[in-house]
N, C-alpha and C positions, 0 to 999 in steps of 0.2 A: 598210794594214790594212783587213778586209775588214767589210763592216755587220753588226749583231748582226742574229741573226733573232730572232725574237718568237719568247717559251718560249710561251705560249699562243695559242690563236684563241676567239676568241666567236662563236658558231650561235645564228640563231632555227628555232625549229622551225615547221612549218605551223600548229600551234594558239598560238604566240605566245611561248611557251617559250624563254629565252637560255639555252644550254650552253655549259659554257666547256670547250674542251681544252687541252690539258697537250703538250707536246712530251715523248717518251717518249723515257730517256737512251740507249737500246741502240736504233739506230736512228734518232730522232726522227721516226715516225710521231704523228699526234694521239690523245690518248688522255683518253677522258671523266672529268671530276674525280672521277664514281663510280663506275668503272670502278674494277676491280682487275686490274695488269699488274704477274704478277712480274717483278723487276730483271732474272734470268737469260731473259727471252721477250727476242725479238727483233721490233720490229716498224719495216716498213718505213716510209722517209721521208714516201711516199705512200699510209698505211695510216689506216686512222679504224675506234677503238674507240669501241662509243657508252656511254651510260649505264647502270650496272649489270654489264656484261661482265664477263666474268673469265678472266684468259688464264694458262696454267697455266708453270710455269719449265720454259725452254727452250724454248718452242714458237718457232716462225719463221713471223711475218704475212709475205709477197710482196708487193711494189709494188701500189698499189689496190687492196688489199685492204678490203672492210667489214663489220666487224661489228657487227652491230645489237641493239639491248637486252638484255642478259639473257641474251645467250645465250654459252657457257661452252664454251673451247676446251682442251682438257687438256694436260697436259706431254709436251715434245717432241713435241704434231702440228708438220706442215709444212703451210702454206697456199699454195700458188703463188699467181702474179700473177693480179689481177683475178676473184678468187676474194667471193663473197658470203656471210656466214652470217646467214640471216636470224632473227628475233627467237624467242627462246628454246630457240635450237639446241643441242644438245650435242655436241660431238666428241669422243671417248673419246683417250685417254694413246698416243701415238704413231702418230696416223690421217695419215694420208698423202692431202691434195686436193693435184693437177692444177692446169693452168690455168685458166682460166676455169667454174669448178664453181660453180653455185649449191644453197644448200642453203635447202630450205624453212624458215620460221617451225615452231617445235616438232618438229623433226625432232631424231634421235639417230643417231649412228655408233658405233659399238662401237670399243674399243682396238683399235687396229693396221691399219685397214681404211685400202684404198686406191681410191680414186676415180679414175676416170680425166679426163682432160681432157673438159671440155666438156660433162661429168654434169652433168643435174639432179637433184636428190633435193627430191620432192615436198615439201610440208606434212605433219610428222605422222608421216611417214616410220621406218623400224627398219631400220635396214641392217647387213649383219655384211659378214667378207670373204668367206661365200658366195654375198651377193647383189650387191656392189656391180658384180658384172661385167653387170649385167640395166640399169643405170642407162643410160639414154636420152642421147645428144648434144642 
């Protein structure tokens, strides 16, 4: 028989802060206790939602995926591997990120846009599908 894994992890943060995460059932990526992750999101084994997030049902986190505070993934985006959404991002209901995309702190994506691999999208940032094609490797 094989050893139980630990349903959660405890993090200190830089200012001295414990978070606790959660092993998330569809997947078992880590997922912050204030964190809100619909049952139907998918998030990967190697995936870290932080505190406050909210991931919409059906969305699909990729392997190393991190999403940082507050910031709000909508239903049915896909997030490929090693993908970053940084703090108080929005990704609109069915946005489609690549591999390795980082998305600025405060940044928004519109429903349905697609990013390509290796995009950054700045801080702050307003992207629809007629700009995401301008995003920079």
């Amino acid at each position: 028989m094989g050893a139980m894994r630990k349903r959660y992890e405890e993090l200190e943060t830089d200012d001295g802060k414990v978070v606790r995460y959660r092993r998330h059932d569809n997947g078992g990526g880590l997922v912050a206790m204030t964190a809100s992750v619909d049952p139907t999101a998918f998030v990967a084994e190697t995936a870290w939602v932080d505190p406050g997030a909210q991931i919409g049902g059906g969305a699909h986190l990729g392997a190393h995926v991190w999403v940082e505070p507050d910031a709000v993934i909508g239903p049915h985006a896909r997030l490929g591997t090693h993908v970053h959404v940084g703090r108080g991002a929005v990704l609109g209901a069915g946005t489609r990120l690549a591999t390795r995309v980082t998305v600025g702190d405060g940044a928004q994506v519109v429903d349905r846009t697609r990013v390509p691999a290796e995009a950054t999208i700045p801080p702050a940032a307003h992207i629809t599908p007629a700009t995401s094609h301008t995003l920079a490797a």
